[in-house]
C-alpha positions as CSV (number, residue, x, y, z in Angstrom):
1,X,27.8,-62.7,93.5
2,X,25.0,-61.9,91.1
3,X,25.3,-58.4,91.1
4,X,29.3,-59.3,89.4
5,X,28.1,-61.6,87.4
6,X,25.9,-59.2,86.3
7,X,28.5,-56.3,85.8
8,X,30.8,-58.8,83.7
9,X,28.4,-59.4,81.4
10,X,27.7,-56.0,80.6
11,X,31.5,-55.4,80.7
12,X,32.1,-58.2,77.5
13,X,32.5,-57.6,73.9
14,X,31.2,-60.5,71.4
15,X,33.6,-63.5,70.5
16,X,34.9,-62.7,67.1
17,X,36.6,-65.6,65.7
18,X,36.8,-64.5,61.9
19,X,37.4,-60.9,62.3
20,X,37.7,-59.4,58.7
21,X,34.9,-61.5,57.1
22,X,31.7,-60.3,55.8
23,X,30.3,-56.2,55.2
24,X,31.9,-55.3,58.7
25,X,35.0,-57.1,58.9
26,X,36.1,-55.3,54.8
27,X,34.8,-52.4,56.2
28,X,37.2,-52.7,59.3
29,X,40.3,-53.7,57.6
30,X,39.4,-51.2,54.5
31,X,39.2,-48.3,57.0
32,X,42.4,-49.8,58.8
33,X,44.6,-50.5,55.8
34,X,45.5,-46.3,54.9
35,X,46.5,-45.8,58.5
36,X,49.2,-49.1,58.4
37,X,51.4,-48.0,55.9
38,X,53.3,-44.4,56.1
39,X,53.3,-43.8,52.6
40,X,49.3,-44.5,51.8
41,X,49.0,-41.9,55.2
42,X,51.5,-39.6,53.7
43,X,50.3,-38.9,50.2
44,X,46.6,-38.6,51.5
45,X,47.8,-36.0,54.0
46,X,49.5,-34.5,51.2
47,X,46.7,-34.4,49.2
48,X,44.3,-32.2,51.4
49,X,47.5,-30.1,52.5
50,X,48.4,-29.2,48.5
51,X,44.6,-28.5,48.0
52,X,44.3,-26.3,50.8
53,X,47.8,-24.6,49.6
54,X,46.1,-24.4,46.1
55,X,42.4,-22.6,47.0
56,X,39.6,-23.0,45.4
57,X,38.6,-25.1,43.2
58,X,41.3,-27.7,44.0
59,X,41.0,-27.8,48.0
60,X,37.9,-29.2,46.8
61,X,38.4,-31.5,43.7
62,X,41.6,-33.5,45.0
63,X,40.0,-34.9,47.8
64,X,37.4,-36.0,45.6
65,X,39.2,-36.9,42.8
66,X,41.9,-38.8,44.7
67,X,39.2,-41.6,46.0
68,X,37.7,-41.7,42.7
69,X,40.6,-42.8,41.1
70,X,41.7,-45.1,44.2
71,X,38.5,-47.0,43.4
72,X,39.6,-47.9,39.8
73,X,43.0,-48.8,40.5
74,X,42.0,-50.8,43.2
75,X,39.3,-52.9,40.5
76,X,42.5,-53.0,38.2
77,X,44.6,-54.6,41.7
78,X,41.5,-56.8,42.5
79,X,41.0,-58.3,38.6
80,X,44.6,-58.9,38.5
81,X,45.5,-56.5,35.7
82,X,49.1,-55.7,35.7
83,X,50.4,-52.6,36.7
84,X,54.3,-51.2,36.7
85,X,55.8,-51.6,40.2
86,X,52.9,-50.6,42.8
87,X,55.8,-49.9,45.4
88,X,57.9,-47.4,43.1
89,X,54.5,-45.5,42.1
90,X,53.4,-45.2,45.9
91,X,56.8,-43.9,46.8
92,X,57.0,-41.5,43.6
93,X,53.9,-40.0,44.6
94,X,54.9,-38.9,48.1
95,X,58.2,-37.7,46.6
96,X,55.8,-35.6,43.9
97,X,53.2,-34.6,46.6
98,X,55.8,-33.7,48.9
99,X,57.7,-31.7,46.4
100,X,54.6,-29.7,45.1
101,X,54.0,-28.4,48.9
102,X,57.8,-27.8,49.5
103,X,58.1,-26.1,46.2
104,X,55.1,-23.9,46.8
105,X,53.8,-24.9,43.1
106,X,50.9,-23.4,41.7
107,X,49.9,-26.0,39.5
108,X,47.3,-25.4,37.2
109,X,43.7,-27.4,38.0
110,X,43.9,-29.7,35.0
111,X,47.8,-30.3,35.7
112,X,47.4,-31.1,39.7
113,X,43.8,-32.9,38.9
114,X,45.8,-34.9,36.3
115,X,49.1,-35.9,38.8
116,X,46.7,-36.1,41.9
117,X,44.7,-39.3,39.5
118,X,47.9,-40.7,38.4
119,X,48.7,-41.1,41.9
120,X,45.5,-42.3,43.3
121,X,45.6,-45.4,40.8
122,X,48.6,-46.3,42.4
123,X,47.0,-46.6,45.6
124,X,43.9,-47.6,45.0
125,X,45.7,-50.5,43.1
126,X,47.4,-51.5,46.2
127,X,44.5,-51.5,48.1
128,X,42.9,-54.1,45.4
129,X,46.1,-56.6,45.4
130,X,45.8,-56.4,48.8
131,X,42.1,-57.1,49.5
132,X,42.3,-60.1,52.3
133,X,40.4,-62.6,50.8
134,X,38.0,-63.1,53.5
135,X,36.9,-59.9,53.1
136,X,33.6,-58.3,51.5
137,X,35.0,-56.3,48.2
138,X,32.5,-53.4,49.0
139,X,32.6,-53.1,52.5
140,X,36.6,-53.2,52.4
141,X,36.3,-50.6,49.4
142,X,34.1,-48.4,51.6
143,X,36.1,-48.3,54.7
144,X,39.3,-47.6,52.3
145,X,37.7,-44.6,51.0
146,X,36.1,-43.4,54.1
147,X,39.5,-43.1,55.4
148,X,41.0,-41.6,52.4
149,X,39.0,-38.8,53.0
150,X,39.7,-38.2,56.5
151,X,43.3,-38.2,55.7
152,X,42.5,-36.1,53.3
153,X,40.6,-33.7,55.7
154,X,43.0,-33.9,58.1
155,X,45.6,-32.6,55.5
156,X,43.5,-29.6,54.5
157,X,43.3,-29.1,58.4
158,X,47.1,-28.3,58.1
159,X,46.8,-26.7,55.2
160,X,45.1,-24.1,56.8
161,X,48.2,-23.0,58.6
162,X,49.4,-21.2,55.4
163,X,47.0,-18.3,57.1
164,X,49.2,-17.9,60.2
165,X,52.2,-16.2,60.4
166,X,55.3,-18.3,59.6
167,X,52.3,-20.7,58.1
168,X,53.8,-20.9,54.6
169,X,57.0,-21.8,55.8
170,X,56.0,-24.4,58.4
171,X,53.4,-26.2,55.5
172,X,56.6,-26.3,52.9
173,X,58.6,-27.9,55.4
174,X,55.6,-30.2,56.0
175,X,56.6,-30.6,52.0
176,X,59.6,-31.5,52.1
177,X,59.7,-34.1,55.2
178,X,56.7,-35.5,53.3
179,X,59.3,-35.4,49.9
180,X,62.4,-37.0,51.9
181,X,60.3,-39.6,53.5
182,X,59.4,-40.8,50.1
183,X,62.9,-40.7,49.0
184,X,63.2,-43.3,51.8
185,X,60.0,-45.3,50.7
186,X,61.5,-45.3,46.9
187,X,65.0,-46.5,48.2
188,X,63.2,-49.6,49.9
189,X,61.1,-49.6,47.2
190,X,63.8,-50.6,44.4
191,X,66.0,-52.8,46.8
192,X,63.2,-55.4,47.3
């Protein structure tokens, strides 16, 4: 009987009644927050994936850029300051992301730095209306760019398959399901 009673104990997990409260609980539902919505996951896949189709420099500014400028849209969601439709920007920027992959387009660094921020405020704005208000602003910050930048990662990851054969074919496909699927997003987008 002891020797069970022993194993169960070691077998719990702590009680945790207010879940996304405090450092932990933002950082949990920061990190969680890119991963529940298919159009935040899309454009940050997209993001690594154009970078890596683009080369150096960008393969390396775009995934830093792109949480840079999160971070000040989201303290322009979080101080309330008005933006145009949040919804229509999110889905125009999967459409764009998903175009420049499917289109192949070269763009030149200041151009895709310039679209790749424009996007990212977007986002990050999001992110700030939609801070739960239990949560710690820095911690929930912090998890949301954390997993910006895995996304991101994981996009350059795919990117790299423009150096197998058939590669550039498969990633501007990747392009344009990404494209379509924002097509969809910006459809729901303007019928709420």
């Amino acid at each position: 009987m002891a020797a069970a009673i022993a194993g169960m104990t070691v077998c719990t997990s702590p009680a945790m009644a207010h879940d996304g409260t405090g450092l932990a609980g933002g950082f949990a539902s920061g990190f969680y927050h890119p991963f529940t919505g298919m159009d935040h996951l899309l454009a940050m896949v997209a993001v690594g994936l154009w970078g890596a189709f683009l080369g150096r420099p960008l393969i390396y500014l775009l995934p830093v850029i792109f949480p840079l400028m999160m971070i000040g849209g989201a303290v322009l969601g979080m101080a309330g300051v008005p933006v145009p439709p949040m919804e229509i920007g999110i889905a125009l920027s999967v459409i764009g992301l998903g175009s420049c992959i499917a289109l192949a387009w070269r763009a030149p660094v200041r151009v895709a730095v310039a679209v790749v921020a424009l996007f990212a405020l977007f986002h990050g704005y999001a992110h700030g209306v939609e801070l739960p208000s239990a949560a710690d602003p820095i911690g929930y910050s912090t998890g949301f760019v954390l997993a910006t930048g895995s996304l991101h990662v994981a996009g350059i990851g795919l990117g790299f398959l423009t150096a197998r054969p058939g590669g550039m074919v498969v990633t501007r496909l990747l392009g344009c399901g990404i494209g379509m699927a924002g097509i969809c997003f910006l459809c729901m987008a303007i019928g709420r």
